[in-house]
N, C-alpha and C positions, 0 to 999 in steps of 0.2 A: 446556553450550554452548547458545549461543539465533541463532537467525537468524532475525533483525530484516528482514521485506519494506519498512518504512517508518520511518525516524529520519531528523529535521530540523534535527541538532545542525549543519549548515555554514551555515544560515542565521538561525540563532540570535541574540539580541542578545550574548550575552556570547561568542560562539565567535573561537578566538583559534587554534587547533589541536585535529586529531584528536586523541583521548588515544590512546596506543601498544596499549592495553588492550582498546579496542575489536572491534582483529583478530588480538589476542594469543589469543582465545578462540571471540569469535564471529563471526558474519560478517552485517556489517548492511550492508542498502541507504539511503546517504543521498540523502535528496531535496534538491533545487533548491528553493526556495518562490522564485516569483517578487515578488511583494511591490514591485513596481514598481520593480525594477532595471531594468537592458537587460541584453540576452540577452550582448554582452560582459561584461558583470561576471559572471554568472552560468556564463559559461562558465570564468572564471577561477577561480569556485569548483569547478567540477569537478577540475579538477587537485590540489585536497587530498583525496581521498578515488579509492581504486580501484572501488569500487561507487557507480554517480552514478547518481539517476532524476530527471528533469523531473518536476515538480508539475502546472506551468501553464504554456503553452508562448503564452502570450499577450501576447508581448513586441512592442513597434511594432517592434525591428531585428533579429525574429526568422528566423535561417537556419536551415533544416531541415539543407542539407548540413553543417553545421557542427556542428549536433546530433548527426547520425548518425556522425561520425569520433570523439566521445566516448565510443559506444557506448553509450547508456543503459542499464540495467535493464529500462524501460521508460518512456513518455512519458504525461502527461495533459495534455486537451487544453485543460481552462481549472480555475478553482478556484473551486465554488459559485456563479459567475455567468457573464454572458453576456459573449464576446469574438468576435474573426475566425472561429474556428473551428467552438465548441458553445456549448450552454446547461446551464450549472453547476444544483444540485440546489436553487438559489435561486429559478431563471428558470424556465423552461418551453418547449423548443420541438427541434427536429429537426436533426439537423446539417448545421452550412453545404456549401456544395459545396467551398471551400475547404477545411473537415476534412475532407471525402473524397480530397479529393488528397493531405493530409500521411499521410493515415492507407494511403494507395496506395503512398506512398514508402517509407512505416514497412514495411508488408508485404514489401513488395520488398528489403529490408534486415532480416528477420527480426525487429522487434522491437516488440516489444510494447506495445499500449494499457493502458493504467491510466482505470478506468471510476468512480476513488475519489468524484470531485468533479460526477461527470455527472445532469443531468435523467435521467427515467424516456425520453423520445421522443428523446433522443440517444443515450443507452442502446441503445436496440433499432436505432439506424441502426447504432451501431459493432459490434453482434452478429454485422448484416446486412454489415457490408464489412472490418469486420476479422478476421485471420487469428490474430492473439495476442492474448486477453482477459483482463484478470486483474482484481481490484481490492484494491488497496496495502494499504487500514486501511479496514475498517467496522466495524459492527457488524450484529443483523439484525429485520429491524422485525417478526416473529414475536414477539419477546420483547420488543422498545420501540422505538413508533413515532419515529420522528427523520429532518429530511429529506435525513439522511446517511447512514441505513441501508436495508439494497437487500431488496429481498420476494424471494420462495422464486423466483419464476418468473425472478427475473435470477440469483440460484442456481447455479439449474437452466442458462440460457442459460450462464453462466462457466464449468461443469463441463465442458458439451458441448462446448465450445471447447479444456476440457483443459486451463485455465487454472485459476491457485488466487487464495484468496481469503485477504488479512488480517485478522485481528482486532486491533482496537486496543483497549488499556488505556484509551483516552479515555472519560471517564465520566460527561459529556455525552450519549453514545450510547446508555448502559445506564440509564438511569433518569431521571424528572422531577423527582427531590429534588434536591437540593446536598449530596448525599451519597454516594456510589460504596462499596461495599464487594467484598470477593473474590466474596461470593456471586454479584452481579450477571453479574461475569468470568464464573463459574463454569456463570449459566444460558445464558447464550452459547454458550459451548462445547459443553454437555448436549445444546443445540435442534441445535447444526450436527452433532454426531455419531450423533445420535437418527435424524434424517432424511436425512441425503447421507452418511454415515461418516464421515473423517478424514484422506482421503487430498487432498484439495481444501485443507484450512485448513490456515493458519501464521499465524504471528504480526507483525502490522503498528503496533509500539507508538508510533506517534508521538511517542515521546519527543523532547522539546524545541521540538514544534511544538505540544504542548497541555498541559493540565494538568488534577487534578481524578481523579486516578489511583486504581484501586482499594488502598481500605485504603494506603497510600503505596505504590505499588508505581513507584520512580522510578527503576530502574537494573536491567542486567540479573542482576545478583548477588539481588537482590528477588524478579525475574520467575521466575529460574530453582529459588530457595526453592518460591513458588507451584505450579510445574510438579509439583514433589517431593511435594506435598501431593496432588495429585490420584489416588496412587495408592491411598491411602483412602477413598478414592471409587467404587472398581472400577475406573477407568482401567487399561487394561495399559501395560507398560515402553513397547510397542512404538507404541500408541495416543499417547502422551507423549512420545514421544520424533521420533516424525510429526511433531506439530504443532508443536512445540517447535525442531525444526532439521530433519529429514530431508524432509519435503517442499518446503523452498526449495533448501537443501542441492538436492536430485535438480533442481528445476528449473534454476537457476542454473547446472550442473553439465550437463545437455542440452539446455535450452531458452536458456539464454545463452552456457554455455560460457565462461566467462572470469571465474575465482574470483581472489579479492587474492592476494596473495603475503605471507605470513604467516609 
């Protein structure tokens, strides 16, 4: 089993329907990418999928009350650039008063910020006011700088928060080649367990929203092979089986409360 904090299969070019498979097994969070729809359309895709998270909530006919009766996963407040609310990890700057307010509403309705697509100075606003912090799919710029991977001290800031952290398959994140292999996966994981242990990280594979996978690693029949391997490693069952499903598993399960029906 794999539980997916981050898949993008509902806004996909080719997506037509869930496959039945997906929560025959495991239990994945699909995002929203807004991609310049309106927050109607968008809301219409939530209704295919019982696990929905906003990407980017930076829609011109954007309703927060609308957002929160879908219950998200969790919400991000824009996607690598600047919009009403933040400044994406493109831009550079502190968050609006406007995001303080959605982010007021979010607290008060228990749910959760996604910090995946955030600057470094918005970052530390949403530390400073929000009450759920998580971030969906990264990787960690310890191992390879990229300006979607977050340094030890926002880490540190997500843990304290008691929030968990993605790792994505995306292999853009992991290295400057055009080349991705498991290893790169593999020092990923090493760096987050070496330094904070394993009870913080899960897996954010952005499948379908990127590409360029370690060693093909493009479904989670693949992912959950990989996982298998790590016991060769030293990995224990339990260290594996953590990051792999039971720390979203346990989030989802007390921090959202409201698993698919499967």
């Amino acid at each position: 089993m794999i539980a997916d904090f981050h898949n993008d299969i509902l806004t996909s070019i080719n997506f037509t329907s869930l496959p039945k498979s997906y929560y025959k097994k495991n239990k994945v969070v699909t995002a929203v990418y807004n991609d310049g729809r309106s927050f109607s359309q968008a809301l219409s895709l939530c209704k295919k999928s019982p696990l929905i998270a906003f990407e980017d909530i930076g829609y011109k006919d954007f309703d927060c009350e609308k957002a929160i009766k879908v219950k998200p996963v969790y919400v991000g407040l824009t996607w690598n650039y600047e919009n009403q609310f933040a400044f994406g990890c493109k831009t550079d700057g502190g968050l609006k008063e406007s995001g303080r307010k959605i982010i007021k509403t979010l607290n008060d309705n228990k749910i959760t910020v996604d910090t995946a697509h955030i600057c470094r100075k918005s970052f530390k606003d949403i530390i400073d006011c929000a009450d759920f912090v998580i971030n969906s799919h990264t990787c960690f710029s310890s191992v390879y700088q990229h300006s979607r991977n977050i340094e030890d001290w926002q880490i540190e800031a997500i843990i304290e928060k008691g929030g968990l952290i993605g790792l994505t398959c995306c292999g853009y994140f992991m290295t400057g080649e055009k080349i991705c292999k498991k290893t790169d996966f593999i020092r990923q994981i090493d760096y987050f367990c070496s330094k904070f242990g394993y009870k913080n990280l899960c897996v954010g594979t952005d499948f379908y929203g990127s590409d360029f996978f370690p060693d093909g690693i493009n479904d989670y029949e693949q992912l959950e092979d990989f996982f298998y391997s790590l016991e060769k490693l030293g990995y224990s069952k339990e260290q594996i089986n953590s990051i792999k499903y039971d720390n979203l598993n346990f989030f989802l399960e007390n921090y959202y409360g409201r698993l698919p029906n499967v």
